[in-house]
C-alpha positions as CSV (number, residue, x, y, z in Angstrom):
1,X,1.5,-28.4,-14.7
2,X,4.2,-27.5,-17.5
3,X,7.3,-25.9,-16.5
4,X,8.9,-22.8,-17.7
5,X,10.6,-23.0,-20.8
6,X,13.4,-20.0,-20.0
7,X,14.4,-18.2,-16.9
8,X,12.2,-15.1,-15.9
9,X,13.2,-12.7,-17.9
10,X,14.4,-9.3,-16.2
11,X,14.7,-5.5,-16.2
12,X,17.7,-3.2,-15.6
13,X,16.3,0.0,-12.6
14,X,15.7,3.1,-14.1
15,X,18.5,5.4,-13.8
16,X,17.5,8.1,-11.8
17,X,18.4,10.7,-13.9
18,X,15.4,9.5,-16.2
19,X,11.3,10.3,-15.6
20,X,10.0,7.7,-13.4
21,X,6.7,7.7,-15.9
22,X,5.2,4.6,-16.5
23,X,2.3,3.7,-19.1
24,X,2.5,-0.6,-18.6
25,X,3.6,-1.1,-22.1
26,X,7.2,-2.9,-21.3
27,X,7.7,-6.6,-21.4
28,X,7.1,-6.4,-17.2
29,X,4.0,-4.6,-17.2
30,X,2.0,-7.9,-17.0
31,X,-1.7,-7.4,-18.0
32,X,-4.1,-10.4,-17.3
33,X,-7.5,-9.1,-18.9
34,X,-8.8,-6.6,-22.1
35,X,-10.2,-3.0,-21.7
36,X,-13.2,-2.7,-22.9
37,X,-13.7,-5.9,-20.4
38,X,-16.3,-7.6,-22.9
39,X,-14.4,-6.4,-26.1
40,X,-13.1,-8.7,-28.8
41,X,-9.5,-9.8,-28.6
42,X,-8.5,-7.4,-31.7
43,X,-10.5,-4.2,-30.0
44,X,-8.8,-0.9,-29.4
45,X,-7.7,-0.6,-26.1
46,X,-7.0,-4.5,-25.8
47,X,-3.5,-5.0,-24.1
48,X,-1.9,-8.0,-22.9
49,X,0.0,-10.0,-25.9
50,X,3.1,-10.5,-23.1
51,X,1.5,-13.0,-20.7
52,X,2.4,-16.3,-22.6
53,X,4.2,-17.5,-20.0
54,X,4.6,-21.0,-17.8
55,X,4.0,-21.4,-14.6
56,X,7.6,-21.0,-12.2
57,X,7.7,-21.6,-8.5
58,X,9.4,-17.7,-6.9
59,X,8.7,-16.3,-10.4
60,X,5.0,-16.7,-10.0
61,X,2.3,-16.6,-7.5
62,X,1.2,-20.4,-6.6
63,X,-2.8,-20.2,-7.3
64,X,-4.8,-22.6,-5.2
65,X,-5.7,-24.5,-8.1
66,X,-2.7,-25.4,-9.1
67,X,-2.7,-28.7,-6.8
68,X,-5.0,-30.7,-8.5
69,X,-4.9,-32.8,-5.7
70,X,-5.3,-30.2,-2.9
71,X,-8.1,-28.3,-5.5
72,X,-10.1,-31.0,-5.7
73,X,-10.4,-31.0,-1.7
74,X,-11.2,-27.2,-1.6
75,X,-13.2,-27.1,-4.4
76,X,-16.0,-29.7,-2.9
77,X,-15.9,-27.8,0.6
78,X,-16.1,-24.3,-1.2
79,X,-19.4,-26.0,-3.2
80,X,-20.8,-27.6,0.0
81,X,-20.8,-23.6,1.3
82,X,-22.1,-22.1,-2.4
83,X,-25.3,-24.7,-2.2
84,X,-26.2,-24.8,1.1
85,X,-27.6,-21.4,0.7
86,X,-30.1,-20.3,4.0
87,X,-29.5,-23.4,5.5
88,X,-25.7,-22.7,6.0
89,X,-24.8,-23.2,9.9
90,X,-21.8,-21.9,11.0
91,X,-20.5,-25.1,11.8
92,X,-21.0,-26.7,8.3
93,X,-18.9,-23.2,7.5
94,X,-16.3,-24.4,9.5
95,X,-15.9,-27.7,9.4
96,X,-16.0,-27.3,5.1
97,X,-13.3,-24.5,5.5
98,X,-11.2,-26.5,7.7
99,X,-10.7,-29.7,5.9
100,X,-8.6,-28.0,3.6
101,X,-6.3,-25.5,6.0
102,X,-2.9,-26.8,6.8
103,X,-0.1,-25.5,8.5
104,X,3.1,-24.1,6.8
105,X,4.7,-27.8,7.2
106,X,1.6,-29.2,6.0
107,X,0.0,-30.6,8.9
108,X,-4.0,-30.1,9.5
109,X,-5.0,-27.2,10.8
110,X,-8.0,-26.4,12.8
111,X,-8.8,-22.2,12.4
112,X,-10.4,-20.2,14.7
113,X,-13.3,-18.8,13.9
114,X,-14.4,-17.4,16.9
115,X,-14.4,-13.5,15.1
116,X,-15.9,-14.6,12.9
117,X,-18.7,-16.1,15.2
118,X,-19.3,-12.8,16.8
119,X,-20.2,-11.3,14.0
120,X,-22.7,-14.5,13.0
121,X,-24.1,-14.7,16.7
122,X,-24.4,-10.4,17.0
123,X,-26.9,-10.7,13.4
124,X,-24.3,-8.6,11.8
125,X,-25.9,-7.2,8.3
126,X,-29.1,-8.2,9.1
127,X,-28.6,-12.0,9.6
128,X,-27.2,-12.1,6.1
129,X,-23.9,-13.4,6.8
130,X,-24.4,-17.1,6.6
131,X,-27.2,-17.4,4.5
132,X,-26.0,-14.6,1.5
133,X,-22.6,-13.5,1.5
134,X,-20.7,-16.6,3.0
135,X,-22.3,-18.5,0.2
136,X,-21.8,-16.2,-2.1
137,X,-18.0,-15.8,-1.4
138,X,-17.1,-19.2,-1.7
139,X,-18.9,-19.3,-5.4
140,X,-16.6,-16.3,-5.9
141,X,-13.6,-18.4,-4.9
142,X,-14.3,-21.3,-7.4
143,X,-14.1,-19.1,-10.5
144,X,-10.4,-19.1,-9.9
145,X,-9.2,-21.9,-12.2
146,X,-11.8,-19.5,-15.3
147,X,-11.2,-16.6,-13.9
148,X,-7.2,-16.1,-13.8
149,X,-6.0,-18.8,-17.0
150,X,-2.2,-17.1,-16.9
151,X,0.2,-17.2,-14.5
152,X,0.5,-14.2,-12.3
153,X,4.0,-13.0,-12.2
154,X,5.5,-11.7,-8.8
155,X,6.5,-8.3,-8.4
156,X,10.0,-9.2,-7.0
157,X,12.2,-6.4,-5.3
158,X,15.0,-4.9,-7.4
159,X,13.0,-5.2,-10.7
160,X,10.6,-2.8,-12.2
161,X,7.2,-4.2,-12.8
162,X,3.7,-4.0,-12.9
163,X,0.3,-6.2,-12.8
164,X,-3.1,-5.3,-13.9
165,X,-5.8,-7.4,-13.6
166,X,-9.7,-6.6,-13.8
167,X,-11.7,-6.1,-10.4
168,X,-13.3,-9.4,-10.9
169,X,-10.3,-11.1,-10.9
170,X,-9.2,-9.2,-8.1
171,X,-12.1,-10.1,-6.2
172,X,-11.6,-13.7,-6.9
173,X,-8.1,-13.6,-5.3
174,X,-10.0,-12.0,-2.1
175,X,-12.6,-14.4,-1.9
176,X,-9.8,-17.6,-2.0
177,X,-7.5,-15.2,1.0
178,X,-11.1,-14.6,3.0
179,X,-11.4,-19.0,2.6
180,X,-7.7,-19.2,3.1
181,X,-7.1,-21.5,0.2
182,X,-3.9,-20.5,-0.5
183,X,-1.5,-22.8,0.9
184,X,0.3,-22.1,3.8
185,X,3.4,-24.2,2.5
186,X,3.6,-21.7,0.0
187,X,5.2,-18.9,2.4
188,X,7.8,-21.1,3.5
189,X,8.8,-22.2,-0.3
190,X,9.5,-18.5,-0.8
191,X,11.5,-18.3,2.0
192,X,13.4,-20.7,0.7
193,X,14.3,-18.8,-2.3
194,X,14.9,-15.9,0.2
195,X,12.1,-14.1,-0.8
196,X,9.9,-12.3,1.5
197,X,6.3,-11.7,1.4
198,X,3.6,-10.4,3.7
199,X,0.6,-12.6,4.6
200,X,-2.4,-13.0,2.2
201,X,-4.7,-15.4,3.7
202,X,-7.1,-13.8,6.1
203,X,-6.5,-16.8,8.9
204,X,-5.3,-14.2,11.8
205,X,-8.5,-12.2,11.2
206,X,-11.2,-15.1,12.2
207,X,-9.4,-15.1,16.1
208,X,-10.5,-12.8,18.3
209,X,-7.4,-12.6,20.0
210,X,-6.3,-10.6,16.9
211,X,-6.2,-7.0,17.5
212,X,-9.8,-5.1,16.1
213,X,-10.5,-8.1,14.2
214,X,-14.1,-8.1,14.8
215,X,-14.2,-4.7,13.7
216,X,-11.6,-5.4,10.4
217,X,-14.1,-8.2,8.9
218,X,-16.7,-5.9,9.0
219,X,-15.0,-3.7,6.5
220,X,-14.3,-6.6,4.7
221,X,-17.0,-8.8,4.6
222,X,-19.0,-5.2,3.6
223,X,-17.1,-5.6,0.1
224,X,-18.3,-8.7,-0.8
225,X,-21.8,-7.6,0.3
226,X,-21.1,-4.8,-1.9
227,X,-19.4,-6.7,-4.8
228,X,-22.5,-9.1,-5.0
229,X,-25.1,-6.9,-5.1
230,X,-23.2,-4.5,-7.6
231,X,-20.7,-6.5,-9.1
232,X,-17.1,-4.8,-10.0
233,X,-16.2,-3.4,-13.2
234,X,-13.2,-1.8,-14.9
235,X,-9.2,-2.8,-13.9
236,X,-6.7,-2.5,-11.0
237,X,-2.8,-2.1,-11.5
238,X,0.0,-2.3,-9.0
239,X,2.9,-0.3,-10.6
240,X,6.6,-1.7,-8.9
241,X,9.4,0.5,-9.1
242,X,13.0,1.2,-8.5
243,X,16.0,4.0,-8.5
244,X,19.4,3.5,-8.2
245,X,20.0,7.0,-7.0
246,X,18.5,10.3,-6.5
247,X,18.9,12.2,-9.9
248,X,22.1,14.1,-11.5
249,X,22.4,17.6,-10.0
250,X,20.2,17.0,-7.1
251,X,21.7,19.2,-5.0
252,X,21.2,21.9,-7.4
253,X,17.8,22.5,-7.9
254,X,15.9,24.8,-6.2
255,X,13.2,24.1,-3.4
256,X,10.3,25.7,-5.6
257,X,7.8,23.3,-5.2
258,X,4.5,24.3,-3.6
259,X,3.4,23.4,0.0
260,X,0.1,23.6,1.1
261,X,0.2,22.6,4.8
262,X,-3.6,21.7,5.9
263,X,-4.7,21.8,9.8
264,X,-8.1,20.0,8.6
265,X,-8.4,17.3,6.6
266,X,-8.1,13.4,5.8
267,X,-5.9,12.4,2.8
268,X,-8.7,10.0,1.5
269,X,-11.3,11.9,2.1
270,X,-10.2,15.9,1.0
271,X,-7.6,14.8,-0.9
272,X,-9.2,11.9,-2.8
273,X,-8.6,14.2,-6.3
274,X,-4.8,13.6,-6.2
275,X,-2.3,10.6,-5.6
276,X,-3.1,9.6,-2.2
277,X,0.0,8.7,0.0
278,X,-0.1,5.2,2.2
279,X,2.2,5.5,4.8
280,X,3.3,2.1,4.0
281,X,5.2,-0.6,6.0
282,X,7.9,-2.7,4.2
283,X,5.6,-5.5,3.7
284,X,2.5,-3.5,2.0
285,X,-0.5,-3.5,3.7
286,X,1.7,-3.7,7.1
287,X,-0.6,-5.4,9.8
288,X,-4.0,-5.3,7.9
289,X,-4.6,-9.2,8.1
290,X,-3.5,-9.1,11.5
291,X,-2.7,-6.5,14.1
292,X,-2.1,-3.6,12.4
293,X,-5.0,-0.8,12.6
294,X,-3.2,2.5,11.8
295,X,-2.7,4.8,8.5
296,X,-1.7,2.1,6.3
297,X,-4.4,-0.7,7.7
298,X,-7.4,1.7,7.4
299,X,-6.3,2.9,4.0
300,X,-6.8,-1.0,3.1
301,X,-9.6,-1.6,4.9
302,X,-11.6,1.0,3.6
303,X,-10.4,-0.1,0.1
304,X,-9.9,-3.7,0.3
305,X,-8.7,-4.7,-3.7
306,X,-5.7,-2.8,-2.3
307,X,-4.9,-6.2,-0.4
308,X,-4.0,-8.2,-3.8
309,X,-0.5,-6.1,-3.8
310,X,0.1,-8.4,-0.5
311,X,-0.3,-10.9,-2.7
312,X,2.3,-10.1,-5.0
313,X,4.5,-7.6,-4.1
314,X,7.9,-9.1,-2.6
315,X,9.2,-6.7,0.4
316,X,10.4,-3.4,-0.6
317,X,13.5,-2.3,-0.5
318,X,15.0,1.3,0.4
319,X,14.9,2.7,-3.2
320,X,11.9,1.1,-4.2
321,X,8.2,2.5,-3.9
322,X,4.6,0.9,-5.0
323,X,1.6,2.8,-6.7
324,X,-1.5,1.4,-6.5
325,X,-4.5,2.9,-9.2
326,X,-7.8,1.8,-9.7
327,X,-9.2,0.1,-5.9
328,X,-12.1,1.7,-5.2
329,X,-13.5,2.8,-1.7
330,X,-15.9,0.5,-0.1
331,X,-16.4,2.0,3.4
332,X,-16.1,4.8,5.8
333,X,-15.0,5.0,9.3
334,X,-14.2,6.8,12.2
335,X,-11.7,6.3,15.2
336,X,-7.7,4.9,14.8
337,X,-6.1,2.4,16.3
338,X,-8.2,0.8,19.3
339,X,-11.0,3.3,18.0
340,X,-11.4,2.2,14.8
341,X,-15.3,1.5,14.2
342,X,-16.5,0.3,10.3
343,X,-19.1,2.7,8.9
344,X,-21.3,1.5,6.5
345,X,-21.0,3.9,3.0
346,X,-22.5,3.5,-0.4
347,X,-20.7,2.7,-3.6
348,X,-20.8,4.4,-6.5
349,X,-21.8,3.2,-9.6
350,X,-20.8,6.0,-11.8
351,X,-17.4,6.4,-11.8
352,X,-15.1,8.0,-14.2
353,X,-12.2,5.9,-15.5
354,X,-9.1,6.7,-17.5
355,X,-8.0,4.9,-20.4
356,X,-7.0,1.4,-19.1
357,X,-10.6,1.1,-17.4
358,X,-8.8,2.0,-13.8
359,X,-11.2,4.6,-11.4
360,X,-10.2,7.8,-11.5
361,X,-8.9,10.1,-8.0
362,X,-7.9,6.9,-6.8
363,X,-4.0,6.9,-6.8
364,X,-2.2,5.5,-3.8
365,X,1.4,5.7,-3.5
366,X,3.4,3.1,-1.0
367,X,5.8,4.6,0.1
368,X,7.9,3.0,3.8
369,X,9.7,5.2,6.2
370,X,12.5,3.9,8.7
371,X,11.7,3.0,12.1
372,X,13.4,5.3,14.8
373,X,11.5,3.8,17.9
374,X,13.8,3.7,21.1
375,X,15.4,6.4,23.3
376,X,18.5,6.7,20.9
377,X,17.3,5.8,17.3
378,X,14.5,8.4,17.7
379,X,16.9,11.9,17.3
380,X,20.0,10.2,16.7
381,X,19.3,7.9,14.5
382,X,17.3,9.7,12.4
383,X,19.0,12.6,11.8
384,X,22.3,11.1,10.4
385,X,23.2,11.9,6.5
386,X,22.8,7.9,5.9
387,X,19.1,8.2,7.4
388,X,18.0,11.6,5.6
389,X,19.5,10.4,2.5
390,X,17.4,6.9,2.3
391,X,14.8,8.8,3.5
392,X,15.0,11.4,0.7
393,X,15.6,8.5,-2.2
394,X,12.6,6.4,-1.2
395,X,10.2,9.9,-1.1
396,X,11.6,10.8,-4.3
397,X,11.3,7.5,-6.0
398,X,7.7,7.6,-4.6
399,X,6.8,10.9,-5.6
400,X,8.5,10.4,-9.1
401,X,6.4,7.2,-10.2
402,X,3.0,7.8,-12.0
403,X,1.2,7.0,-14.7
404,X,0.0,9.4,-18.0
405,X,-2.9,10.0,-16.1
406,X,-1.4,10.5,-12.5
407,X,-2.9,14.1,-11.0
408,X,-0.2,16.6,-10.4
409,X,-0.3,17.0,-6.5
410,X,0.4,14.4,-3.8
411,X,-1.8,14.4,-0.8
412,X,0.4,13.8,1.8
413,X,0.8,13.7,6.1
414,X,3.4,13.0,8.9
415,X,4.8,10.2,7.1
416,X,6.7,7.7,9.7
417,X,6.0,10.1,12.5
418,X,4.1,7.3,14.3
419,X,4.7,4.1,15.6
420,X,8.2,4.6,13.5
421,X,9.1,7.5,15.4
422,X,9.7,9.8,13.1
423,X,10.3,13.6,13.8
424,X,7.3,15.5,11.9
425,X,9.9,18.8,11.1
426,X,12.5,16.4,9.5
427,X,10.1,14.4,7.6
428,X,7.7,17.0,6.0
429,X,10.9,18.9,5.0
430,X,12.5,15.7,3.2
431,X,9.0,15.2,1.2
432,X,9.3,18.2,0.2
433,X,12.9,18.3,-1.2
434,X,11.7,15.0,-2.9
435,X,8.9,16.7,-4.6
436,X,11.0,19.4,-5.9
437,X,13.2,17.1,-7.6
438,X,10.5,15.6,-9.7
439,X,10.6,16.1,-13.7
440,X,10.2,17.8,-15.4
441,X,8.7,19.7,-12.8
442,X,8.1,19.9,-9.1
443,X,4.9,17.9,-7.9
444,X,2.9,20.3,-5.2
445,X,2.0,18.5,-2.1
446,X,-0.9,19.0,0.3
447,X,0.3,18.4,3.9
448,X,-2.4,17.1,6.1
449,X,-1.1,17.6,9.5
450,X,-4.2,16.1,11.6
451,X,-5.3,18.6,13.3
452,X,-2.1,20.3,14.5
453,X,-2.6,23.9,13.9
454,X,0.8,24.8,15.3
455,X,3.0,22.5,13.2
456,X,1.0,23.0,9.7
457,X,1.7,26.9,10.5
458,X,5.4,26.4,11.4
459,X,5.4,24.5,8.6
460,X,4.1,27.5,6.2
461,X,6.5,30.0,7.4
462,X,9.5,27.6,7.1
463,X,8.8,26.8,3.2
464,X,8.4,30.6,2.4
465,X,11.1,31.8,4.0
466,X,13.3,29.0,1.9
467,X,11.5,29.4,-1.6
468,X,12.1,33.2,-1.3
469,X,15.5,33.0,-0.3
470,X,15.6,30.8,-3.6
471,X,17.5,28.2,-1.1
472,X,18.5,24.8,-3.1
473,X,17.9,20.6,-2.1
474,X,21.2,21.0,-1.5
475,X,21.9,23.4,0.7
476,X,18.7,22.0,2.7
477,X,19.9,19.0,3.4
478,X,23.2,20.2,4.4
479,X,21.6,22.0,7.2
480,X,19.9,19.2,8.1
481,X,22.4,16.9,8.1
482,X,24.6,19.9,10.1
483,X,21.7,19.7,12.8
484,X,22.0,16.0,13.2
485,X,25.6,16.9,14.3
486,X,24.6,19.4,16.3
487,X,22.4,17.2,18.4
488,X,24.7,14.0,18.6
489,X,27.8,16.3,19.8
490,X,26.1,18.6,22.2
491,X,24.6,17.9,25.4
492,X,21.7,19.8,24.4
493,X,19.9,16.2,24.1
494,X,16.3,16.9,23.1
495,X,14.8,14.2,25.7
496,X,16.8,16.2,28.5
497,X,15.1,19.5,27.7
498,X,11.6,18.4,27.5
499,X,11.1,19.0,24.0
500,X,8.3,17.1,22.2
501,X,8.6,15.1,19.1
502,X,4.6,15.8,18.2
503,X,5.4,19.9,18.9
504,X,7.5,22.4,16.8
505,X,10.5,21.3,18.3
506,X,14.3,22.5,17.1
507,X,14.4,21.7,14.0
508,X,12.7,24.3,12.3
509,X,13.9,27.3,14.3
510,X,17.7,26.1,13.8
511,X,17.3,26.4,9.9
512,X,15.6,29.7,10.4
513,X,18.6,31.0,12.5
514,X,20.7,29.2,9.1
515,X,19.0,31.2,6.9
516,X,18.7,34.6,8.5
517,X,22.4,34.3,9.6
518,X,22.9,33.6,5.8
519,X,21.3,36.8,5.0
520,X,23.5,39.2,7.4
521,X,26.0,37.1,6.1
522,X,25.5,37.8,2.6
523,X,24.1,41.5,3.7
């Protein structure tokens, strides 16, 4: 394997003062195939001339195949699977798989399948599972070494960045997680560089101790049902990107963005047209390979080339937000949580895409909120300036990032208000001052607000009243950060007065009383 000739070369953060645009054209925005995808290397719309680059451990990811040694082992097991067509039994499956797992030290390992072995044992997809799509994935997986000939550069925290790669290639890198061919050593040499990634290989998923597993490979295994029969066209990017700060002025400009607060409604379903939000963990994708099964996990379920930004995207930081365009949707579903159930959908074949070959209406923005779970961190904590203001940064940083061809509205939700603990008033009132701070105008958001009549019409009045009282960002977050004092030095403790998080608690009637005492004020 040759070494890298030069250090990996890097990029300053955008000040936030500037757009937050990005078209992939700087010497970051790594592309690792041509648009057309069968075009000559001299065709219009070819991109790519900045991937000459050398393979560097923490600067790139470490591909399978890059062991010759430990290749050479996976590659006869994955062919021994490929061949053995209808008369695949589960235990060649697993006994081919498992001579190549090891542990992150190296040793052996023995997975468990036993998921996996529900699925085979319960006919799932019509008995097709070892004799069609098992095989059919590990032929997938050996295209690696063809498939992907550069090195794919890690999307590291603190630096701008981008990847786009075609959905073939993207479904290659799925088909080596699903086999769990990438090397478990591998985790622990990044942690040695103190970088910190979330899990790719799909190990966690074949136990059934995992949380829904079952359920999560039949979304998965779905796509590469899908994938064979139809197989993927057009590209996939994964857009990385940074602030330093919230832009000059801030506190200046006016709260005129519009606010459509929705009662009915999914994000990815009604508001499929515009950039989609994922309520994302730190590590993207949060507990989709293992036991994660909320907002976040479904939205990666459902679209599963979303899970190749696990791959590469190093844990994000507090000014730092992921958009994800061209993964297209594979299944439905129904349920949350412990009721998530897999339903079957059709794919589309004729699908609009913009000029770098990526699906259109198929945005998603990754965007992490703090956790405020515990007695004390869920009001107090949250409503300090230091809390409202990272939260603030990181929307705006979110909402701020597209592409040329990004739709102008963001479909959006209770963002944190979950398992993080977030209060919903609080948080749908920061998006909003992040979304009228993006240039060179605001972005309008569509709040989906699950069903909660009460808080999506609280939430309508509020916005009104502040847009025509021409209120600013500013003076906003002033009063929110003047209610967080309010709480933490009264007695009034909102646990001690019954007052729910998931109602139309305080929040919102204390900035009315702000802004009507500003009018007799000013009157």
């Amino acid at each position: 394997m040759p070494t890298a000739p030069s250090d990996d070369p890097s990029a300053s953060t955008a000040h936030a003062a500037g757009l937050l645009a990005r078209d992939c054209g700087t010497a970051r925005d790594i592309v690792l195939c041509r648009w057309p995808l069968d075009g000559p290397p001299t065709a219009a719309g070819t991109f790519g001339a900045n991937n000459c680059e050398f393979y560097k451990p923490g600067v790139h990811v470490a591909l399978p195949c890059y062991d010759e040694t430990r290749w050479n082992t996976i590659s006869t097991a994955l062919r021994n699977i490929a061949s053995a067509g209808p008369s695949l039994t589960f235990q060649d499956f697993t006994k081919n798989v498992n001579s190549f797992t090891t542990t992150a030290n190296g040793r052996r390992a023995e997975t468990d399948f036993s998921a996996l072995q529900a699925l085979h044992e319960a006919g799932w997809y019509d008995n097709r599972l070892l004799s069609e799509i098992l095989p059919f994935i590990a032929k997938l997986a050996l295209e690696l070494p063809q498939c992907i000939r550069r090195p794919i550069r890690l999307l590291l925290v603190g630096k701008n960045g981008s990847l786009t790669l075609s959905r073939h290639q993207a479904s290659v890198l799925l088909a080596n997680a699903f086999l769990c061919t990438f090397a478990a050593s591998e985790c622990v040499e990044l942690l040695k560089l103190g970088r910190l990634f979330p899990r790719f290989n799909f190990t966690a998923l074949f136990r059934r101790g995992t949380f829904r597993a079952v359920e999560k490979l039949q979304f998965l295994l779905h796509y590469f049902a899908q994938i064979q029969k139809c197989p993927p066209i057009g590209t996939f990017s994964v857009i990385r990107q940074c602030a330093e700060r919230l832009p000059d002025e801030w506190e200046d400009a006016p709260l005129c963005g519009q606010l459509t607060a929705l009662c009915e409604g999914r994000i990815e379903d009604e508001g499929a047209a515009h950039t989609q939000m994922d309520f994302a963990n730190e590590f993207i994708g949060g507990g989709v390979l293992s036991h994660g099964a909320v907002q976040e996990e479904i939205r990666f379920l459902i679209c599963p080339e979303l899970l190749v930004s696990c791959l590469v995207c190093e844990k994000m930081d507090d000014n730092e937000a992921i958009l994800l365009v061209g993964a297209e949707r594979f299944s439905d579903y129904r349920g949350y949580c412990d009721t998530l159930r897999w339903q079957y959908r059709k794919c589309c074949a004729d699908t609009k895409r913009d000029a770098m070959g990526r699906a259109v209406n198929t945005e998603v923005l990754a965007i992490d909120a703090l956790c405020f779970m515990g007695p004390m961190n869920i009001w107090s904590g949250q409503f300090g300036e230091e809390a409202i203001k990272r939260e603030l940064l990181k929307a705006y940083v979110g909402f701020a990032l597209r592409t040329p061809e990004s739709p102008p509205c963001i479909a959006t939700g209770n963002w944190g208000c979950g398992a993080f603990g977030g209060d919903l008033e609080l948080k749908s009132l920061i998006q909003w001052m992040a979304a009228c701070l993006v240039r060179p105008r605001a972005r309008p958001l569509l709040y989906y607000t699950f069903g909660n009549d009460e808080f999506a019409t609280a939430l309508h009045h509020l916005v009104h009243a502040l847009r025509a009282r021409r209120v600013t960002v500013g003076a906003l977050y002033r009063m929110l950060v003047d209610y967080g004092l309010e709480v933490r030095s009264s007695f009034l403790w909102p646990a001690r007065n019954g007052l729910k998080l998931s109602g139309v608690g305080g929040l919102f009637r204390w900035v009315h009383r702000q802004i009507f005492e500003s009018d007799e004020t000013d009157g």
